[in-house]
Structure formats: C-alpha cells, structure tokens
mmCIF file as Biopython writes it, N, C-alpha, C and O atoms, coordinates in Angstrom:
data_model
#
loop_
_atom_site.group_PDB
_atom_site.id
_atom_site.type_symbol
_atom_site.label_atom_id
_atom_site.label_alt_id
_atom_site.label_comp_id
_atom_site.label_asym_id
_atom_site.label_entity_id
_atom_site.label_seq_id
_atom_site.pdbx_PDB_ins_code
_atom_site.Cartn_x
_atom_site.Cartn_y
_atom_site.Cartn_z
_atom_site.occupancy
_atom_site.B_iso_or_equiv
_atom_site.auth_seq_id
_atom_site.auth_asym_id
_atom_site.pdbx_PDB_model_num
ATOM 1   N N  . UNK A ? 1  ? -29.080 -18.473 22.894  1.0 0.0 1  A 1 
ATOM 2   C CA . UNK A ? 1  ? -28.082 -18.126 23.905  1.0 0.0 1  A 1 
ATOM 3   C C  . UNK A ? 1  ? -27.604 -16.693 23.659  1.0 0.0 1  A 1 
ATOM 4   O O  . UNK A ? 1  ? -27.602 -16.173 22.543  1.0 0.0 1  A 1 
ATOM 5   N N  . UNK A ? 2  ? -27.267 -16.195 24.593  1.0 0.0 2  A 1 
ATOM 6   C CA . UNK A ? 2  ? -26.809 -14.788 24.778  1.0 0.0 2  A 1 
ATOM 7   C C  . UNK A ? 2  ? -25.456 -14.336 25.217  1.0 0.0 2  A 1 
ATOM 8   O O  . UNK A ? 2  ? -24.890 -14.511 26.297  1.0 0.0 2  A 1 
ATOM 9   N N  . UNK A ? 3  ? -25.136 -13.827 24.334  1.0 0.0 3  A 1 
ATOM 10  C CA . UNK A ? 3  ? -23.308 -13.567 23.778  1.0 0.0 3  A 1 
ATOM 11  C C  . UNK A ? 3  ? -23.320 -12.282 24.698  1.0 0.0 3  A 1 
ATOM 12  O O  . UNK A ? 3  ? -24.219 -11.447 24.800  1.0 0.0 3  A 1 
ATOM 13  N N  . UNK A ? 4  ? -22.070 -12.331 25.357  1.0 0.0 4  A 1 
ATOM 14  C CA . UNK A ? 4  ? -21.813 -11.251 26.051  1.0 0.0 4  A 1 
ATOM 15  C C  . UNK A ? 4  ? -20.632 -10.221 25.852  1.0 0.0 4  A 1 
ATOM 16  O O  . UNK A ? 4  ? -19.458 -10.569 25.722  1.0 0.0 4  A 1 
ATOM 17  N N  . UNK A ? 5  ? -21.164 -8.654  25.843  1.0 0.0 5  A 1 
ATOM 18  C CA . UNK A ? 5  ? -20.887 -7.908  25.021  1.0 0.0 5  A 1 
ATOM 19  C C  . UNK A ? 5  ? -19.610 -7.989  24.945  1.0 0.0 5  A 1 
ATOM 20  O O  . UNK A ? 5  ? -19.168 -7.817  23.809  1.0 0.0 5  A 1 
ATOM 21  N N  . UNK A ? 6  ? -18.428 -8.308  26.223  1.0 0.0 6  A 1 
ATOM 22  C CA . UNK A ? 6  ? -17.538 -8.313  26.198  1.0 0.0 6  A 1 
ATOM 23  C C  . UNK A ? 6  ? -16.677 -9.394  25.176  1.0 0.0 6  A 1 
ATOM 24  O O  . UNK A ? 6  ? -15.540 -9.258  24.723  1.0 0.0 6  A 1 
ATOM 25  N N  . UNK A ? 7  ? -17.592 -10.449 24.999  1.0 0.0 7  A 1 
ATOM 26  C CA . UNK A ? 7  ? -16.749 -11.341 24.189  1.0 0.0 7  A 1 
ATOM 27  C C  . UNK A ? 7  ? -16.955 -10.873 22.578  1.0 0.0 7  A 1 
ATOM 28  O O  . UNK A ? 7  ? -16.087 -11.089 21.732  1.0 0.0 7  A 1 
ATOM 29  N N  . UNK A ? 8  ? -17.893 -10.381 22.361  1.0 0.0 8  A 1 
ATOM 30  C CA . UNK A ? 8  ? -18.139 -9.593  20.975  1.0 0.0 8  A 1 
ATOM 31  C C  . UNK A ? 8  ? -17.175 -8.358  20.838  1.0 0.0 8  A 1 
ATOM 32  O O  . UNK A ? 8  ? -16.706 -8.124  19.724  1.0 0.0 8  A 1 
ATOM 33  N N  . UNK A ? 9  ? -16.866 -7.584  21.864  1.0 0.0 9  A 1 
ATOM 34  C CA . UNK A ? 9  ? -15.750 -6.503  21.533  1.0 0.0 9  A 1 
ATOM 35  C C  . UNK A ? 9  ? -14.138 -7.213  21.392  1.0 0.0 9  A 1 
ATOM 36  O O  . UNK A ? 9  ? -13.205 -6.652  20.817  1.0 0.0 9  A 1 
ATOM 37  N N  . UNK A ? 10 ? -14.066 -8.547  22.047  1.0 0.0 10 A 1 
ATOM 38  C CA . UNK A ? 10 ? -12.916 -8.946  21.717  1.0 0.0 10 A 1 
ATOM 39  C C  . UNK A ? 10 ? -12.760 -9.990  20.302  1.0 0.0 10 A 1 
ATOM 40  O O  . UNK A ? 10 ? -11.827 -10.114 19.508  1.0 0.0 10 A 1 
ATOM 41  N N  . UNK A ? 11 ? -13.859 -10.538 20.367  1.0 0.0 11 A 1 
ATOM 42  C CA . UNK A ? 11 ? -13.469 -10.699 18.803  1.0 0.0 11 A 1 
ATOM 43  C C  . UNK A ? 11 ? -13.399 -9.773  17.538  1.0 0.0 11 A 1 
ATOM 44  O O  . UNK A ? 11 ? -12.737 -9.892  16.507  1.0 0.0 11 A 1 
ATOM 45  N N  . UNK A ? 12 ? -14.301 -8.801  17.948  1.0 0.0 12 A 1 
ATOM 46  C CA . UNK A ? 12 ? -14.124 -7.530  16.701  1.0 0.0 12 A 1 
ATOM 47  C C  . UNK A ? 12 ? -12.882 -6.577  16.637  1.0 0.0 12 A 1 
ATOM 48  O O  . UNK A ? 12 ? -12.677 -5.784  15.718  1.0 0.0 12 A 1 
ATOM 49  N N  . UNK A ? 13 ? -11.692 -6.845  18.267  1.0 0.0 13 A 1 
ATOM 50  C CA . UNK A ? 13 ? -10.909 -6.054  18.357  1.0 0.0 13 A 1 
ATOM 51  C C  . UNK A ? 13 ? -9.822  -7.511  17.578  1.0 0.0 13 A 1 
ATOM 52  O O  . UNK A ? 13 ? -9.163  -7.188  16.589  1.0 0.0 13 A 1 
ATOM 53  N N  . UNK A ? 14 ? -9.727  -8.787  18.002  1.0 0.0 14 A 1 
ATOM 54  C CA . UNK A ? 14 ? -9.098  -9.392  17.163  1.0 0.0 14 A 1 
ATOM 55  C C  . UNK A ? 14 ? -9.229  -9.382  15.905  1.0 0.0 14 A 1 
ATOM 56  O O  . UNK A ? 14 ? -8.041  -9.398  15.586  1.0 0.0 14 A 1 
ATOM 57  N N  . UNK A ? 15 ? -9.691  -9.370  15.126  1.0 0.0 15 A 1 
ATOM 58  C CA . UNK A ? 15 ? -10.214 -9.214  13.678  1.0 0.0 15 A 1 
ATOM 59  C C  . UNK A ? 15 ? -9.419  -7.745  13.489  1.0 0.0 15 A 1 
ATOM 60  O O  . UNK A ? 15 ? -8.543  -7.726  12.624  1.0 0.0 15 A 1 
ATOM 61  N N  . UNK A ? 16 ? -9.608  -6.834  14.052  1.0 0.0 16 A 1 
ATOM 62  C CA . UNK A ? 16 ? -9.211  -5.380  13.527  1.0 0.0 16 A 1 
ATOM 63  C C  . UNK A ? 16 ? -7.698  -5.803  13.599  1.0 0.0 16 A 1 
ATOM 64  O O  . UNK A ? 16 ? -7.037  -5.708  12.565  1.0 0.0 16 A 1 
ATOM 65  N N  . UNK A ? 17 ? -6.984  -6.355  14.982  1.0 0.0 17 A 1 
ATOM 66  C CA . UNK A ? 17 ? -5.765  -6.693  15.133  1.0 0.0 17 A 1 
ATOM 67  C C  . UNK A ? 17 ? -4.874  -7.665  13.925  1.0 0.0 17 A 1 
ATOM 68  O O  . UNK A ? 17 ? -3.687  -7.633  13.599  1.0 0.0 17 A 1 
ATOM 69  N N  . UNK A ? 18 ? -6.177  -8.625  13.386  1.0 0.0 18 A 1 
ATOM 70  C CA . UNK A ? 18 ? -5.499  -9.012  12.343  1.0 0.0 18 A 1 
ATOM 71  C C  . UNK A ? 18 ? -5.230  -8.429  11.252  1.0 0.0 18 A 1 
ATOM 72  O O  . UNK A ? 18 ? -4.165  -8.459  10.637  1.0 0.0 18 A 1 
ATOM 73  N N  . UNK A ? 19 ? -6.032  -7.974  11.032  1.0 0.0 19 A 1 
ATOM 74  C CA . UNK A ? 19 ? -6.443  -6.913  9.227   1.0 0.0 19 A 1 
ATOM 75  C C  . UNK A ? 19 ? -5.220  -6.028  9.420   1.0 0.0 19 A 1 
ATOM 76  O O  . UNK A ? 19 ? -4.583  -5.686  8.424   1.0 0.0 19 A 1 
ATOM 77  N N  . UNK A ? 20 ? -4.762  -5.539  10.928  1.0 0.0 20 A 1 
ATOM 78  C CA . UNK A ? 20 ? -3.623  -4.450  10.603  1.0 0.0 20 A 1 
ATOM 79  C C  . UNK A ? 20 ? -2.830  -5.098  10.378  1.0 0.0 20 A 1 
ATOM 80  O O  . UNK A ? 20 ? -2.432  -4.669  9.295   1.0 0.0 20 A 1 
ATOM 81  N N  . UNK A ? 21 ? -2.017  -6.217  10.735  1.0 0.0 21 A 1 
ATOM 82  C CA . UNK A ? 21 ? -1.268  -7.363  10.867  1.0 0.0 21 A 1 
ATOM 83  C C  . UNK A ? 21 ? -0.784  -7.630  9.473   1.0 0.0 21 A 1 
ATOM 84  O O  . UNK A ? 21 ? 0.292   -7.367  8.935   1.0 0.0 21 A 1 
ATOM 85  N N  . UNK A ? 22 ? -1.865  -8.222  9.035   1.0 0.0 22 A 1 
ATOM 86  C CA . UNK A ? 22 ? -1.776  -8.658  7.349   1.0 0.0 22 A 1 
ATOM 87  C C  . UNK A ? 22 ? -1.257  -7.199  6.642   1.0 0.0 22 A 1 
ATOM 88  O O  . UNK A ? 22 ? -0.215  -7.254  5.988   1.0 0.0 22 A 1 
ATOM 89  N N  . UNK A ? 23 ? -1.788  -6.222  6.731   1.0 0.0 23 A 1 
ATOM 90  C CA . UNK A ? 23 ? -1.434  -5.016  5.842   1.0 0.0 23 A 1 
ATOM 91  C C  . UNK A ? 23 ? -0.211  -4.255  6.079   1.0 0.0 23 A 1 
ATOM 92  O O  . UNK A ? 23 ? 0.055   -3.372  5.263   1.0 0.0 23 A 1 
ATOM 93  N N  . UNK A ? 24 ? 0.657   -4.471  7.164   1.0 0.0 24 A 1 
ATOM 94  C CA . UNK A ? 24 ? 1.779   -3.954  6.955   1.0 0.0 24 A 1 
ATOM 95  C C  . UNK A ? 24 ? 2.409   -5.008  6.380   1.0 0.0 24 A 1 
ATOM 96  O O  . UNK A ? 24 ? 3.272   -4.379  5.768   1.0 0.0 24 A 1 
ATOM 97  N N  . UNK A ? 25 ? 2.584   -5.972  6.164   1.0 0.0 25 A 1 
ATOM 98  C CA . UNK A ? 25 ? 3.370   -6.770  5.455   1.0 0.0 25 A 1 
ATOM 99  C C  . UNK A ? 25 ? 2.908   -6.630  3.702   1.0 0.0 25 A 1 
ATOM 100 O O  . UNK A ? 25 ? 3.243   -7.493  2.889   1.0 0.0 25 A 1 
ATOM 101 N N  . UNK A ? 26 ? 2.270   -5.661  3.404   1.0 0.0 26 A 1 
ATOM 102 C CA . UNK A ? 26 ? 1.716   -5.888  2.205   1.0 0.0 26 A 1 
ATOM 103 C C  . UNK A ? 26 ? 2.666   -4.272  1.532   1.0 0.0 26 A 1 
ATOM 104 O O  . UNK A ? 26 ? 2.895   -3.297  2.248   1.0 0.0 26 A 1 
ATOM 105 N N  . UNK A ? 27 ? 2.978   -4.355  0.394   1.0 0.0 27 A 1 
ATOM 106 C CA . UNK A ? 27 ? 3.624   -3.263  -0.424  1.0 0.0 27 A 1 
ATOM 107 C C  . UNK A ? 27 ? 2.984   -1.694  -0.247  1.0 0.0 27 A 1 
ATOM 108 O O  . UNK A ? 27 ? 3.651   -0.711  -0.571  1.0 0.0 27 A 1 
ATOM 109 N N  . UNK A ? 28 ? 1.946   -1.611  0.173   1.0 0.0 28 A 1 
ATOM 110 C CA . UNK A ? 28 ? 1.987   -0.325  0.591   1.0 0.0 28 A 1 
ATOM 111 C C  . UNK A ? 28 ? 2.119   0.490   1.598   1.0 0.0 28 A 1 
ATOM 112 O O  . UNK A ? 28 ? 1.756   1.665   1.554   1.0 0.0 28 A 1 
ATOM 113 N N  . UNK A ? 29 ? 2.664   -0.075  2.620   1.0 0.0 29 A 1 
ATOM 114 C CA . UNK A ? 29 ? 3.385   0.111   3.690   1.0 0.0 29 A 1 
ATOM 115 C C  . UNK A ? 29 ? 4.735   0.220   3.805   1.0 0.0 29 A 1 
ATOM 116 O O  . UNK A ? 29 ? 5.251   0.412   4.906   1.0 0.0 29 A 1 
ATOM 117 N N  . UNK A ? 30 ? 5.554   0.094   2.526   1.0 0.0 30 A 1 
ATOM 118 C CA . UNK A ? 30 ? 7.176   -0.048  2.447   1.0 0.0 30 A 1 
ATOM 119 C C  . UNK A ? 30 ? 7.634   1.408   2.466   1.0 0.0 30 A 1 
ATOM 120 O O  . UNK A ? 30 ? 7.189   2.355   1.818   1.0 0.0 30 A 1 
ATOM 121 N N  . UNK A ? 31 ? 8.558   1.372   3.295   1.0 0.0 31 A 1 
ATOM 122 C CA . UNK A ? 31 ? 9.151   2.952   2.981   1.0 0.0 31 A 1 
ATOM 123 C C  . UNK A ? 31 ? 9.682   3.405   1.646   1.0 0.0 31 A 1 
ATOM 124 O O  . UNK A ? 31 ? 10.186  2.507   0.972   1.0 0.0 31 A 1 
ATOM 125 N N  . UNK A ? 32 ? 9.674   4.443   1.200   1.0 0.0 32 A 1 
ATOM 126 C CA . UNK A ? 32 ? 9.828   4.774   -0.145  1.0 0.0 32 A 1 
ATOM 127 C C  . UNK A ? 32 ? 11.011  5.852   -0.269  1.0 0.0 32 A 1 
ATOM 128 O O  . UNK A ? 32 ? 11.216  6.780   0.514   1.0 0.0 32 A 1 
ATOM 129 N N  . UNK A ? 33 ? 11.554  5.615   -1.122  1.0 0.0 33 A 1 
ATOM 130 C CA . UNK A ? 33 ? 12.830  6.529   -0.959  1.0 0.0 33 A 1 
ATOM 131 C C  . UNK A ? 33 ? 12.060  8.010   -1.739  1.0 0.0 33 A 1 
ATOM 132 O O  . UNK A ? 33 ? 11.205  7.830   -2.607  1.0 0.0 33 A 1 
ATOM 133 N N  . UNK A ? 34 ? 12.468  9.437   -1.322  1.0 0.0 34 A 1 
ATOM 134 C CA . UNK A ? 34 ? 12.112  10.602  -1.374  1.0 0.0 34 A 1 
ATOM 135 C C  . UNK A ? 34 ? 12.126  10.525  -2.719  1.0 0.0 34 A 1 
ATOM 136 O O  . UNK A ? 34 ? 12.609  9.576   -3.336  1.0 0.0 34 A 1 
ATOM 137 N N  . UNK A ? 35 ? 11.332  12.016  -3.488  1.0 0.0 35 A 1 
ATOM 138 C CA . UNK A ? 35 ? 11.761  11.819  -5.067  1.0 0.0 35 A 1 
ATOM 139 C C  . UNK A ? 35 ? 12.646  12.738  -4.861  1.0 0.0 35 A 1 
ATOM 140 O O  . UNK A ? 35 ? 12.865  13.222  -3.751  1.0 0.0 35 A 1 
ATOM 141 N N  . UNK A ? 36 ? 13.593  13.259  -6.557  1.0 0.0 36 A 1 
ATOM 142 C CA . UNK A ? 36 ? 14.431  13.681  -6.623  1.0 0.0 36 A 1 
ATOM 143 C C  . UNK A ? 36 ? 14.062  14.734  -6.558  1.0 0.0 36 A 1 
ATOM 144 O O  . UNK A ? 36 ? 12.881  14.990  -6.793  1.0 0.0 36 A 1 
ATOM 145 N N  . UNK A ? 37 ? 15.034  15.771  -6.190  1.0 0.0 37 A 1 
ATOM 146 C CA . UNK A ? 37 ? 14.518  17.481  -5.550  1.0 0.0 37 A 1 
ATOM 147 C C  . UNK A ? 37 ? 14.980  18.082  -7.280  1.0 0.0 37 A 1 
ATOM 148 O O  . UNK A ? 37 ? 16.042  18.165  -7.897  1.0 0.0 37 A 1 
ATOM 149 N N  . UNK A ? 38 ? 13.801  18.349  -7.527  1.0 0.0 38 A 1 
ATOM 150 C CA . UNK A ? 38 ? 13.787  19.177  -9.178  1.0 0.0 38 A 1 
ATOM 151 C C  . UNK A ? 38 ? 14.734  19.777  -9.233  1.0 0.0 38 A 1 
ATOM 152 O O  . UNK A ? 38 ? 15.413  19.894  -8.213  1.0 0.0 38 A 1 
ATOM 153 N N  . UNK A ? 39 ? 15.306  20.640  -10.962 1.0 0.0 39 A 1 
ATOM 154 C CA . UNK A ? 39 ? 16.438  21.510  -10.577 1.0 0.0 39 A 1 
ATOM 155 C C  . UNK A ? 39 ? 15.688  22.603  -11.150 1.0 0.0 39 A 1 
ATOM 156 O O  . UNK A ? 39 ? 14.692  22.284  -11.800 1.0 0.0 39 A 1 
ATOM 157 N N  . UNK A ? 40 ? 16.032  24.118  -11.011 1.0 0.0 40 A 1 
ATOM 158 C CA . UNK A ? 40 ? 15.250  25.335  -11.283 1.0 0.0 40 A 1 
ATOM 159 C C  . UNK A ? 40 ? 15.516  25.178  -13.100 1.0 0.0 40 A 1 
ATOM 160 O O  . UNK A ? 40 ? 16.183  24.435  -13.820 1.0 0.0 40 A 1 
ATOM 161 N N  . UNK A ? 41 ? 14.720  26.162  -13.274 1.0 0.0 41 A 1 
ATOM 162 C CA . UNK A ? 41 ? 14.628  25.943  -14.756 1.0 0.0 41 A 1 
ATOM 163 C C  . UNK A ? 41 ? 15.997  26.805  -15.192 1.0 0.0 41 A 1 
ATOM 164 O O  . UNK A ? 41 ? 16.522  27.608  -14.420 1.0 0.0 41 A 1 
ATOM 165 N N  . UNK A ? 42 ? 16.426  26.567  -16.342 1.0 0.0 42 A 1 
ATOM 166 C CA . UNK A ? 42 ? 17.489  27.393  -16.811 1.0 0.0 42 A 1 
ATOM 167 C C  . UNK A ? 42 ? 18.955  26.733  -16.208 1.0 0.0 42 A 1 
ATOM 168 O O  . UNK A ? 42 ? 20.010  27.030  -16.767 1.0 0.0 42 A 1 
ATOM 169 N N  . UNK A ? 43 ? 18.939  25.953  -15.198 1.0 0.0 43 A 1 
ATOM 170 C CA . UNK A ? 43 ? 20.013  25.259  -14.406 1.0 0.0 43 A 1 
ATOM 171 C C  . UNK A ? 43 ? 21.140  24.892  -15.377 1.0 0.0 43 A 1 
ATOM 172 O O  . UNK A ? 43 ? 22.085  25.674  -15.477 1.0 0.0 43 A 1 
ATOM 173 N N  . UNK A ? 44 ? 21.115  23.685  -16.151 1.0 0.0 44 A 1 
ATOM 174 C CA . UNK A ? 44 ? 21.776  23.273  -17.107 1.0 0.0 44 A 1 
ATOM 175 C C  . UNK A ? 44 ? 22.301  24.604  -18.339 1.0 0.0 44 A 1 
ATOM 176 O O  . UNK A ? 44 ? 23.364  24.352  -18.907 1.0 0.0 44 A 1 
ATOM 177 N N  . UNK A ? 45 ? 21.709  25.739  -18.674 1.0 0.0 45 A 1 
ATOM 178 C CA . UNK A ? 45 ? 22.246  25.761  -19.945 1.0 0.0 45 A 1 
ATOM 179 C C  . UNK A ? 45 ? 23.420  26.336  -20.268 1.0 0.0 45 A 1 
ATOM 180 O O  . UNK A ? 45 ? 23.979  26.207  -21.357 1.0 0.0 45 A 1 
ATOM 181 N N  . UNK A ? 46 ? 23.946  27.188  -19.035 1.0 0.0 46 A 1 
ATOM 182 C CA . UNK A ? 46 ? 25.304  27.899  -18.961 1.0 0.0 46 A 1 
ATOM 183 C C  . UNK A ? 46 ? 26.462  26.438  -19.247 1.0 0.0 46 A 1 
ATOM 184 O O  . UNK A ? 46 ? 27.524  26.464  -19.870 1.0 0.0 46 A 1 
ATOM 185 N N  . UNK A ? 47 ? 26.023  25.643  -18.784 1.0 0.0 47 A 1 
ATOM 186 C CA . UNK A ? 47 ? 26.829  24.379  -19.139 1.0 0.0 47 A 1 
ATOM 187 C C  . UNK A ? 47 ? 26.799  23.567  -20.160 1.0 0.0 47 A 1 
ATOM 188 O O  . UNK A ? 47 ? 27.544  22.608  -19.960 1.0 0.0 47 A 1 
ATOM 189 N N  . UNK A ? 48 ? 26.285  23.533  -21.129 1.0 0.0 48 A 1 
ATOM 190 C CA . UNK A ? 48 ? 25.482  23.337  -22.155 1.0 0.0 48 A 1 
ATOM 191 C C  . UNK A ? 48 ? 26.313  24.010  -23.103 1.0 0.0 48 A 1 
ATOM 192 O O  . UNK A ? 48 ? 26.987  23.305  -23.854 1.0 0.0 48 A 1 
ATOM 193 N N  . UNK A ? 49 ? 26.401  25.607  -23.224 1.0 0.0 49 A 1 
ATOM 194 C CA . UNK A ? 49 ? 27.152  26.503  -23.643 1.0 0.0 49 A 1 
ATOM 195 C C  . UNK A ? 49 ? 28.551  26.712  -23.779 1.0 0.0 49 A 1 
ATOM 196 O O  . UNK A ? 49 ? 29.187  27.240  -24.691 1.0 0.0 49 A 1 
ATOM 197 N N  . UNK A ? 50 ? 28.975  26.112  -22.523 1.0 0.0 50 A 1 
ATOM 198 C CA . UNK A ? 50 ? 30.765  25.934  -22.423 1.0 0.0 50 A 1 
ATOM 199 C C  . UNK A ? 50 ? 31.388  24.722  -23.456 1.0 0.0 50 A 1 
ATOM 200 O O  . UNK A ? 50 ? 32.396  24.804  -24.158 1.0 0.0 50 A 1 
ATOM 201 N N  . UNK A ? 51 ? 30.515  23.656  -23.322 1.0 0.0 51 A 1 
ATOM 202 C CA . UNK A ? 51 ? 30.615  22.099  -23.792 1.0 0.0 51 A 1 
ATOM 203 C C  . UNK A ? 51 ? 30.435  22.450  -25.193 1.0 0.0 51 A 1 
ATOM 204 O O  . UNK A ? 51 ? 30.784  21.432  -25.791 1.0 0.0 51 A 1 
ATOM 205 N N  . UNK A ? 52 ? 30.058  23.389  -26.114 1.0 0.0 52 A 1 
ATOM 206 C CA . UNK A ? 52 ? 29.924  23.428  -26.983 1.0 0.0 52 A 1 
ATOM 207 C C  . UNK A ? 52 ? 30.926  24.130  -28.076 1.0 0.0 52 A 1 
ATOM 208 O O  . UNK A ? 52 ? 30.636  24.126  -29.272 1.0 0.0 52 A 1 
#
C-alpha cells in the first residue's frame, strides 16, 4: 500500500512538534540569571588600606 506524502509530512511534523514539547520542559531551557558584572582590577585596595 501506498502512503501518501501528505500523511508522512504530518507525522514527521508531529514528531518534530513533540521533541520540541518535551525539551522545553527539560533544564536547559530555564532562564538563567546574568553573571555577576566583574569589578576592574585594583577596585578593592584603596579600601583595604583605610580598614587597616
């Protein structure tokens, strides 16, 4: 028997629909909080100096 193309693009588009499905619910899709914005070098030591 002979499968017609249209029903083959909709099961391969369901399948893709699932796989995305499953993967946002999975941990690498979570938003991530920014990292911390570095401080320039030398920042700390004038303060460092007073405290002492």
């Amino acid at each position: 028997m002979k499968k017609s193309p249209l029903r083959t693009l909709a099961i391969v588009t369901l399948f893709a629909l699932g796989l995305n499905a499953c993967g946002q619910r999975g941990p690498l899709y979570l938003p991530e909080p920014p990292p911390p914005i570095p401080k320039p070098a030398g920042y700390d030591k004038p303060e460092q100096q007073q405290n002492r």
